[in-house]
Every structure is written in structure tokens, then in C-alpha cells.
C-alpha positions in Angstrom: 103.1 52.8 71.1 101.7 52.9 67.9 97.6 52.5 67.0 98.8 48.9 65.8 100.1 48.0 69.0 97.1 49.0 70.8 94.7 47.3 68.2 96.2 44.2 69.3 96.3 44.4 72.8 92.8 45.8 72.9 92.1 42.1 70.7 93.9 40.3 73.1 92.6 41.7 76.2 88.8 40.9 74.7 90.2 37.1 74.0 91.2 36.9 77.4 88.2 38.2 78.7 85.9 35.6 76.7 88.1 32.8 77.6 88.1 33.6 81.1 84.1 34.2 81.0 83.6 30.7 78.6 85.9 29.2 82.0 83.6 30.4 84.5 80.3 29.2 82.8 81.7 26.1 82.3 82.6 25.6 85.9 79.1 26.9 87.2 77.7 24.5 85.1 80.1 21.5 86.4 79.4 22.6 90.0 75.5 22.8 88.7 75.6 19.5 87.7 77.0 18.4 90.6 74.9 19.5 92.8 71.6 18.1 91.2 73.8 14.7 91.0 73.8 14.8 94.7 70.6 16.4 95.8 68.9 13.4 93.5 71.2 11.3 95.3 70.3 12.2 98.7 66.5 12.6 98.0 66.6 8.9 97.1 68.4 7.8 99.9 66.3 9.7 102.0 62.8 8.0 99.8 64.5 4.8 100.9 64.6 5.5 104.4 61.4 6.4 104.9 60.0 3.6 103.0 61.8 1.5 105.6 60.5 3.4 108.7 57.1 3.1 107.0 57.1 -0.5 106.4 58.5 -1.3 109.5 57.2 1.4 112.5 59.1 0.3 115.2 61.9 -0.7 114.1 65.4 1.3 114.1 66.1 3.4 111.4 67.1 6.4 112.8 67.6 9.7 110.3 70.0 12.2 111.2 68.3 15.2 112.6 70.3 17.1 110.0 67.9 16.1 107.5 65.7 18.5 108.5 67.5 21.7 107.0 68.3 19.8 104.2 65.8 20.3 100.9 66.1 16.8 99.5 64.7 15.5 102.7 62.1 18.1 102.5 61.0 16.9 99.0 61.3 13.3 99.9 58.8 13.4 102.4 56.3 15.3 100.0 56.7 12.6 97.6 56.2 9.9 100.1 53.2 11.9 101.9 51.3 12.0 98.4 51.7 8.0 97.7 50.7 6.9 101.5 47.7 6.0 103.2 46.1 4.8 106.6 48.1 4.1 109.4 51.0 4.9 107.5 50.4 8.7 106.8 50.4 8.5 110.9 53.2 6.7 111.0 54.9 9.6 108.7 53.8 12.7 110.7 55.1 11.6 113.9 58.7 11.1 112.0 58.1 15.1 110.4 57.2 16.6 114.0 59.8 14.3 115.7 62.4 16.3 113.3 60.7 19.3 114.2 60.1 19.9 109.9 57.4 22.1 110.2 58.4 24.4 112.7 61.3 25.0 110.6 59.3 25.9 107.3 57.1 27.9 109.4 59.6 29.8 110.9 60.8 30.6 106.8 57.8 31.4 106.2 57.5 34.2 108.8 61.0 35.4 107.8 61.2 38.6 105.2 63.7 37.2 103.1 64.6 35.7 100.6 61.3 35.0 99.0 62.4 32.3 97.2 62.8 30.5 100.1 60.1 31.5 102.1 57.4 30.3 99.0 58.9 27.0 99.1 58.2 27.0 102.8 54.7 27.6 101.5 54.6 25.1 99.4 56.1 22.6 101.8 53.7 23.1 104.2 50.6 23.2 102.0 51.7 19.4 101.1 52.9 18.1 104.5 51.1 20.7 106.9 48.0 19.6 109.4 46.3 21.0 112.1 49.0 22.2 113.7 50.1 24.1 111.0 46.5 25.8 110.4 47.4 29.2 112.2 50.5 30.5 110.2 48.5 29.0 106.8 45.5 31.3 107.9 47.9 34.4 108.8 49.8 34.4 105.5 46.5 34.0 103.3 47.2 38.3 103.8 50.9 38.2 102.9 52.2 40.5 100.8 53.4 38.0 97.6 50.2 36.3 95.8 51.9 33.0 94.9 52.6 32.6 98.8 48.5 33.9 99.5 47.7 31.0 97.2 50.0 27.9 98.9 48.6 28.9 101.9 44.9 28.6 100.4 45.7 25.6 98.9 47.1 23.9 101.9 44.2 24.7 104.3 41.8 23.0 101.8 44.2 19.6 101.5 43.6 19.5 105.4 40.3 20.2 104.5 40.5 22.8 107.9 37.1 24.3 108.2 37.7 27.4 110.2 39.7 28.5 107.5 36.8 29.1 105.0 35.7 32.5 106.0 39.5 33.9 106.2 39.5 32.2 103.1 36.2 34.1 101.7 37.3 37.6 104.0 40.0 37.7 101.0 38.2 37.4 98.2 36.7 40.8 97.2 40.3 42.2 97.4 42.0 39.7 95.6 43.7 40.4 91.6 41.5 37.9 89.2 43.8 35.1 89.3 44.6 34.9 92.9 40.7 35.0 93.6 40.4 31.8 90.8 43.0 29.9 92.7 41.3 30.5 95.8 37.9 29.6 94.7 39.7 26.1 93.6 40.7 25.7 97.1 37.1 26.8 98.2 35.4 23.9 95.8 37.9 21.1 97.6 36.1 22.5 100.8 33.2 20.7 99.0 29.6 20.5 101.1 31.0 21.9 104.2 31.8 25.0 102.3 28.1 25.3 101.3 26.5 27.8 103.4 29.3 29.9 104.5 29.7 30.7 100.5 25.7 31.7 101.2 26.0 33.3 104.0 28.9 35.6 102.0 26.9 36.1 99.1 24.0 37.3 101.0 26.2 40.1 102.7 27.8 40.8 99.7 25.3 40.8 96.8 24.0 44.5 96.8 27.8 46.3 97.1 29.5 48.2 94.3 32.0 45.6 93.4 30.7 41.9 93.1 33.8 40.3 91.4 33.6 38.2 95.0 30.4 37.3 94.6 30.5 36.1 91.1 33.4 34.1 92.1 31.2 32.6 95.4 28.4 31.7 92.9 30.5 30.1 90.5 32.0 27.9 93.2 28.0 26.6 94.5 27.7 25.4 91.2 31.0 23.5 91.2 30.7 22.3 94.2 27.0 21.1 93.0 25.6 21.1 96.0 21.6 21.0 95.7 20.1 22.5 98.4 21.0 26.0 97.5 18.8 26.2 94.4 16.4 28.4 96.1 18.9 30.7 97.4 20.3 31.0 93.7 17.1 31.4 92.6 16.3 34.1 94.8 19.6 36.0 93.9 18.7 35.9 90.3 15.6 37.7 91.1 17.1 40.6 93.0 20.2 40.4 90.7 21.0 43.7 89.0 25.2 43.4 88.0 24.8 41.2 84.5 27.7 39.1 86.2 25.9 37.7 89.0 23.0 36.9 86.8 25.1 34.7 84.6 26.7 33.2 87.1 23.7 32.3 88.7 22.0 31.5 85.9 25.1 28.8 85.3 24.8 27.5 88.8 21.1 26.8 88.6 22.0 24.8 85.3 23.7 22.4 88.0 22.1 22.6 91.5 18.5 24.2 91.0 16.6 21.1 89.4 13.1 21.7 88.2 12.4 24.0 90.5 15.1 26.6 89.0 12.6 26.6 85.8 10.4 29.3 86.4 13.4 31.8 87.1 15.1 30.7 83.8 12.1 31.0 81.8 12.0 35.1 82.6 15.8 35.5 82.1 15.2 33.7 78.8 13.0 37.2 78.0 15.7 38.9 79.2 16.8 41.9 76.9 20.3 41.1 77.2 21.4 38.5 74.5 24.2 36.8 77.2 21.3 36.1 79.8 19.3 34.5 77.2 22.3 32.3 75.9 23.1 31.2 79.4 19.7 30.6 80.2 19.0 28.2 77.1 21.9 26.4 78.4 20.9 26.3 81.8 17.4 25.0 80.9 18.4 21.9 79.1 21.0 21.1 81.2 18.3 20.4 84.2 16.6 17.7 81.5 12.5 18.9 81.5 11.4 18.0 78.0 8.6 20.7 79.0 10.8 23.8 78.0 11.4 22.5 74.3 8.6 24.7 73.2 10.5 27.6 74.7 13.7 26.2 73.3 12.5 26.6 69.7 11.1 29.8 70.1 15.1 30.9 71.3 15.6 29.1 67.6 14.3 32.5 66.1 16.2 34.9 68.3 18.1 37.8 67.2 21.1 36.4 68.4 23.5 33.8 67.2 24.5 32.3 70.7 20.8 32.1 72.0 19.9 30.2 68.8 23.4 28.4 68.8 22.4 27.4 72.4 18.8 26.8 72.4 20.0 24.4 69.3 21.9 22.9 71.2 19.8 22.4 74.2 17.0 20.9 72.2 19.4 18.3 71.0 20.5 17.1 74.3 16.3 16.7 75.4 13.7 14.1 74.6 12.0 15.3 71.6 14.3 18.0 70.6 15.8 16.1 67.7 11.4 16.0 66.7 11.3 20.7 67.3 15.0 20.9 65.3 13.7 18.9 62.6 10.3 21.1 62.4 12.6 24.0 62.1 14.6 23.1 59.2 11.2 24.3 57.5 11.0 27.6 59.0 10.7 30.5 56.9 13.2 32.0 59.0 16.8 31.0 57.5 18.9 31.3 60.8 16.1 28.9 62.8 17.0 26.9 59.7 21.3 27.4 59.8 20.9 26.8 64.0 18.8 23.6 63.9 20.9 22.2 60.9 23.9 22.6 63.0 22.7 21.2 65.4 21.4 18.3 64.2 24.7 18.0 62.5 26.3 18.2 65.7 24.3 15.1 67.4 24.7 13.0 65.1 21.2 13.2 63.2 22.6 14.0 60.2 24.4 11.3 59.7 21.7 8.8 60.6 19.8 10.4 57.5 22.0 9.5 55.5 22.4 6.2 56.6 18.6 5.4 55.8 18.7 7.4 52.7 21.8 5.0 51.4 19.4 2.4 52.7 16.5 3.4 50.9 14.7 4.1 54.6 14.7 7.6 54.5 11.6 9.5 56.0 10.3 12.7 55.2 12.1 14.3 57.9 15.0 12.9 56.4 14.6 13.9 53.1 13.8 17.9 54.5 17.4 17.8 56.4 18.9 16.7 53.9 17.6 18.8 51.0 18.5 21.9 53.6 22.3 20.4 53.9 22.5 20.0 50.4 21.5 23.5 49.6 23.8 25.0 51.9 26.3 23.2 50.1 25.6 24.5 46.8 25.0 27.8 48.0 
């Protein structure tokens, strides 16, 4: 046999090969397609059931105890469970225990394998899980894949299950970054009734090494918005010694500590580090005292961009801000000047003075803004 020969068997051998390959993906792909067809199929018959068992409780509408095992029905019934209300969410749990659905995806769940399996039993039972359901949600918040840690968070706050909050909080210092975000989202749906077990945690926590937990905890007060613990924040920021858990406090108190969170803002505005005083400008105008513009346009003068950025800001969200930013387009210092012009800018003064300057209405403040705008243009 001759190198000829061989050259073309060895070419016909790879044609084969490709044409049996191109075969096979085309045929996964039928048998792909076919499978959706009838998975869509049956999830719409099965959407069409339930509507009828809704709409009509006791009449007979039996569905095959098969359904059970079968995914389509499992999705159905999360579709159905997220569109329903009153009587009829009743109406649709009794139909999920009678088939025994639950149990099922919480005996996947407790199974090793296959994971992708045993996260959509998560999932499933984070949309259609109750009380009953409560236990295994709570004993996989420690399981060994983060996506399923995270289901099971987010299902226990849907049921809105109370006891779960500390398990919930136990985890929080040994989470990874994202996994403790996504819990802390479950944690806000807790709303009020989260309150004071998020206290109670930060209060045992505050003084140890590692506070990511903390931060997190403080962040989630303020979300939640929840008035009552301004005092308690403004004790923290007091003791505070982590720059983290100061400027999450100091956000918080921009939320829930009212006027009373004042007189801690103020001395975190003297702070010597630049990001307390930005988030404290912030905070400070967010509570809405008019009294703390004086302070507010000293912050115009800081060494630092975001302080005067935000104290700029700030004064243009207060009564008789607009008045201090217009004072400072005078200054003799030129970033007060750059800050409040921005500002301004920002708010919509500038445009006004324009307005009555095209109108031939223009007031000396008017004329100082926009001689400062025009010289920054020319510059």
C-alpha cells in the first residue's frame, strides 16, 4: 500500500468521522427539540388543570399522582402559586401536599447527588414551601453549595418564618461576600420583625476581629428603615473603631436616626478620614435639618473632592442651601467655587439663571453664577 493509498483512506476515514458526528448533533438537537415541545406541552396542560381545580374547589378534576415526579408539573404550580391569592393559595397547597410535592423535593434535597437536581429542589421549595417545609430550609442554610445556602435563605423569608432569622444571622460572619449579600436581601424581606435580632447580633458581634457580618447587619437596619434603632446606631458609631462599621452606620443613620442622629454626624464630619466625612455630609442632609447648612458649607472647603462633592450636594437638596451655594461661588477658594457650581448645575439653578437673564430678571446672584460658568468655560 502505497503513501497515496493511505492519504486517502486517512481523508476518508476523517469524512466519515465528521459526517457521523454532524448526524449525531443533529439528532440531539431533534430529540432536544422535542423534548422542550413536550415539557411546554405538558406544563400547560398541567397550568390548565390547576386553574380548573382553582376556580372550581370541589369539583372533580383529579391529576394523576404521576405528576408529581414530573418537572413541568413542578414548574406549573410555581407559576400558578406566584399569580394567586386568598382562599385560593389554600386551595393550591392542599392539592401540593395531597401529591405529596414537597416531600419529594425535600427528600432531593437531602440526597448527595446530582447537584443539579438537588438546587432545583431548592428552588422549588423556596417558591412553593410553608411551614412545613421550614426545617430542611433551616438545615441546608449550612450546605455545602452556596447557590443551594442561598434558596434556602430566600425561601424562609417568602414564608416570612421567624425562627429562621438567627440561623439566618449564625451564618453570616462565615459566609463569601456574595452569599452574605443575598442573605442580607432575604434578612430586609424579614422587614420590622427582623429589627432587634439584627441588634441583638450586632451588639455581640461589634468588638471581634472580623466585622464583615456586622457591616452587613447594619446596612440591612437601614434598609429595612426601621426607626427605633437610631439610638442604638448612634451608639455604635461612637464606640466604632473598624472604618467599615462607621460608614455603614453613618449610612443607616441617614435613614432611621432622624434629628436625633445629628450630634453623632456632626463629630464624624471632623473625622480625619476623608470617607467618614463624605458619608456623613450625605447622611446629614438626607435627615432634612436646614440647621446643619452652616456645617455643610464649611465641608465646601474640604480637602477632599467627595466631601465637597457631597456637602454640595446636600446643601442643594435643604431649605436655603441653593442661598450658602450661591455665597460660595464668591469664595476665594476655587474648589468651594468648582463644588457649589456643580452643584447648582446639578439642581437645576443654573438653568433658572438663565432663564431670568434671557428675561431681563436676572439678580445679582444670578449674574455671580453665571459669570463663574462662563469663566469656566473660557478657561
Amino acid at each position: 500500500m502505497n503513501g497515496t493509498t493511505i492519504g486517502v483512506i486517512a481523508v476518508a476515514v476523517v469524512l466519515i468521522v465528521d459526517v457521523v458526528l454532524l448526524l449525531g448533533l443533529v439528532a440531539m438537537k431533534t430529540v432536544n427539540r422535542r423534548r422542550a415541545q413536550s415539557y411546554k406541552l405538558r406544563r400547560a396542560e398541567y397550568v390548565a388543570t390547576l386553574s380548573r381545580c382553582l376556580a372550581s374547589p370541589g369539583s372533580n378534576h383529579p391529576i394523576d399522582g404521576r405528576a408529581a415526579d414530573d418537572d413541568a408539573f413542578l414548574d406549573a404550580v410555581i407559576d400558578m402559586r406566584n399569580i394567586v391569592t386568598g382562599h385560593e393559595i389554600e386551595t393550591l397547597a392542599g392539592i401540593v401536599d395531597g401529591l405529596g410535592l414537597a416531600r419529594r423535593q425535600e427528600a432531593r434535597l437531602r440526597s448527595r447527588f446530582p447537584l443539579g437536581r438537588r438546587l432545583r429542589a431548592a428552588v422549588s421549595l423556596a417558591e412553593i414551601g410553608d411551614e412545613t417545609t421550614a426545617t430542611v430550609l433551616i438545615e441546608h442554610l449550612s450546605d455545602r453549595e452556596p447557590e443551594i445556602r442561598i434558596q434556602c435563605a430566600r425561601g424562609l423569608g417568602r414564608m416570612q418564618h421567624t425562627a429562621a432569622i438567627d440561623a439566618i444571622l449564625e451564618r453570616l460572619d462565615l459566609e463569601e461576600a456574595w452569599v452574605r449579600a443575598r442573605f442580607a436581601q432575604t434578612l430586609v424581606r424579614f422587614g420590622a420583625k427582623a429589627t432587634w435580632p439584627l441588634v441583638a447580633y450586632i451588639r455581640v458581634n461589634l468588638r471581634h476581629h472580623d466585622n464583615e457580618g456586622v457591616v452587613e447587619a447594619i446596612r440591612v437596619l437601614g434598609l429595612i428603615g426601621d426607626r427605633e434603632v437610631g439610638p442604638t446606631l448612634a451608639g455604635v458609631l461612637r464606640v466604632a473603631s473598624d472604618p467599615e462599621v462607621a460608614i455603614a452606620t453613618i449610612e443607616a443613620l441617614g435613614v432611621v436616626g432622624g434629628p436625633l442622629a445629628i450630634r453623632p454626624l456632626k463629630a464624624t464630619f471632623r473625622s480625619t478620614d476623608w470617607r467618614l466625612r463624605a458619608k456623613s455630609a450625605t447622611s446629614l442632609a438626607n435627615i432634612g435639618d436646614p440647621s446643619i447648612n452652616p456645617l455643610l458649607a464649611r465641608g465646601l472647603e474640604d480637602a477632599n473632592w467627595w466631601v465637597r462633592r457631597n456637602s454640595a450636594a446636600g446643601l442643594a437638596s435643604l431649605p436655603g442651601g441653593n442661598e450658602a451655594l450661591v455665597r460660595a461661588i464668591g469664595s476665594d477658594d476655587p474648589f468651594a467655587r468648582d463644588a457649589a457650581a456643580e452643584a447648582l448645575a446639578d439642581c437645576g439653578a443654573l438653568a433658572s439663571a438663565r432663564e431670568r437673564e434671557e428675561a431681563g430678571l436676572a439678580t445679582a446672584e444670578d449674574s455671580l453664577l453665571l459669570s463663574h460658568m462662563s469663566g469656566q468655560v473660557l478657561a
